[in-house]
C-alpha positions as CSV (number, residue, x, y, z in Angstrom):
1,X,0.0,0.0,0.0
2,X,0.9,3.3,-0.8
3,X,1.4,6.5,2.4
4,X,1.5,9.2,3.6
5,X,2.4,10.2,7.1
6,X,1.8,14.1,8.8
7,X,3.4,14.1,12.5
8,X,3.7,16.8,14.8
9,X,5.3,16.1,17.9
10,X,6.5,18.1,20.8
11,X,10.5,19.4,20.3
12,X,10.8,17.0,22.8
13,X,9.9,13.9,20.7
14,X,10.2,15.2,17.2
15,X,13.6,13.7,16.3
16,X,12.7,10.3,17.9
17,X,9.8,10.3,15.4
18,X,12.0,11.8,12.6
19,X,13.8,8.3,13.3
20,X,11.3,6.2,13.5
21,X,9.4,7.3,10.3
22,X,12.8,7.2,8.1
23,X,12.9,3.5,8.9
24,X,10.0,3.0,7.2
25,X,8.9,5.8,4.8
26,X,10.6,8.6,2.6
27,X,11.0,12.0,4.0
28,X,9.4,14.7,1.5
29,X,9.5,17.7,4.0
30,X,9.3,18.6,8.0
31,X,7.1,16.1,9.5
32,X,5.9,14.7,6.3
33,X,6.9,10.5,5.0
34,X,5.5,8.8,1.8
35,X,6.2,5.9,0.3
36,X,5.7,2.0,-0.3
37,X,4.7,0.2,2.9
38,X,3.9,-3.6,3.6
39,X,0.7,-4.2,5.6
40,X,3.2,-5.8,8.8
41,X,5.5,-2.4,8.5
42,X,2.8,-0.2,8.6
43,X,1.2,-2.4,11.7
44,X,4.8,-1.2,13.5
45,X,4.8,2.4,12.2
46,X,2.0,3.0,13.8
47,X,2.8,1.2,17.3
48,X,6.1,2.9,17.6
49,X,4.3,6.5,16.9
50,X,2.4,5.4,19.3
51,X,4.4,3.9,22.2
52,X,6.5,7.5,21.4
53,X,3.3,10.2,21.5
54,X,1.7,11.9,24.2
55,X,-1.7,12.0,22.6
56,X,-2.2,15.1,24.6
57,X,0.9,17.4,22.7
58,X,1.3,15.1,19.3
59,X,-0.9,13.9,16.7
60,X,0.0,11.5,13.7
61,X,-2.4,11.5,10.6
62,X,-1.9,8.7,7.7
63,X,-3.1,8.8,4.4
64,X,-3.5,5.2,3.0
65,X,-3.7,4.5,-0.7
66,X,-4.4,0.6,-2.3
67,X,-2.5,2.1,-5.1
68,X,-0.9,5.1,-7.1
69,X,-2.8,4.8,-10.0
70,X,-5.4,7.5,-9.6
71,X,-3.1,9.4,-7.4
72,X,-0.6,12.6,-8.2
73,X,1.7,14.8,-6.8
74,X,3.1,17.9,-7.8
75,X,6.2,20.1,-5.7
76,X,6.8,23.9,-5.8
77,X,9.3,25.6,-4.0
78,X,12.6,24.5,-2.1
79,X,13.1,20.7,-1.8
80,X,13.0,19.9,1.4
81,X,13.1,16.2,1.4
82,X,16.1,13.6,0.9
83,X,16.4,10.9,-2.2
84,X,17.5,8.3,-0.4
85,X,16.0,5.0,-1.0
86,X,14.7,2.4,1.4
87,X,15.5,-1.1,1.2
C-alpha cells in the first residue's frame, strides 16, 4: 500500500519520530513521509508512533492509498526532502 504520514510532535519527541518514520517511509518535507509500505510495516509504524506520542501534545495522521494509480503529486518551492532510497 501506498502513504503518507503528517506528525507533529513536541521538540521533545520530534527527532525520535524523525527516526522512527525514516525507517519506514521517505521523507518529502518537516514532518511529512510517503512511500511503499507492507501491511506488517505499517502495523509497527504505527505502534512505535504510538508507544512515542503523548496524545495530549502530538498527533499522527496517515493517508492510505491501495495504489498510485489515480493518485498525483506535484512540488513547488525549495526541496525539502532527501532521495534516499529504502530497502
Amino acid at each position: 500500500m501506498f502513504v503518507i504520514l503528517v506528525y507533529d510532535f513536541n521538540e521533545k519527541r520530534v527527532a525520535k519520530a524523525l527516526k522512527i518514520a525514516r525507517k519506514y517511509l521517505h521523507w518529502v518535507q518537516n514532518s511529512v513521509f510517503e512511500g511503499e509500505i507492507s501491511q506488517a510495516n505499517y502495523k509497527k509504524l504505527k505502534v512505535e508512533l504510538q508507544n512515542l506520542m503523548n496524545p495530549d501534545e502530538d498527533s499522527v495522521i496517515f493517508y492510505t492509498f491501495r495504489t498510485q494509480k489515480y493518485w498525483s503529486r506535484e512540488e513547488f518551492g525549495l526541496k525539502k526532502g532527501g532521495d534516499e532510497f529504502i530497502l
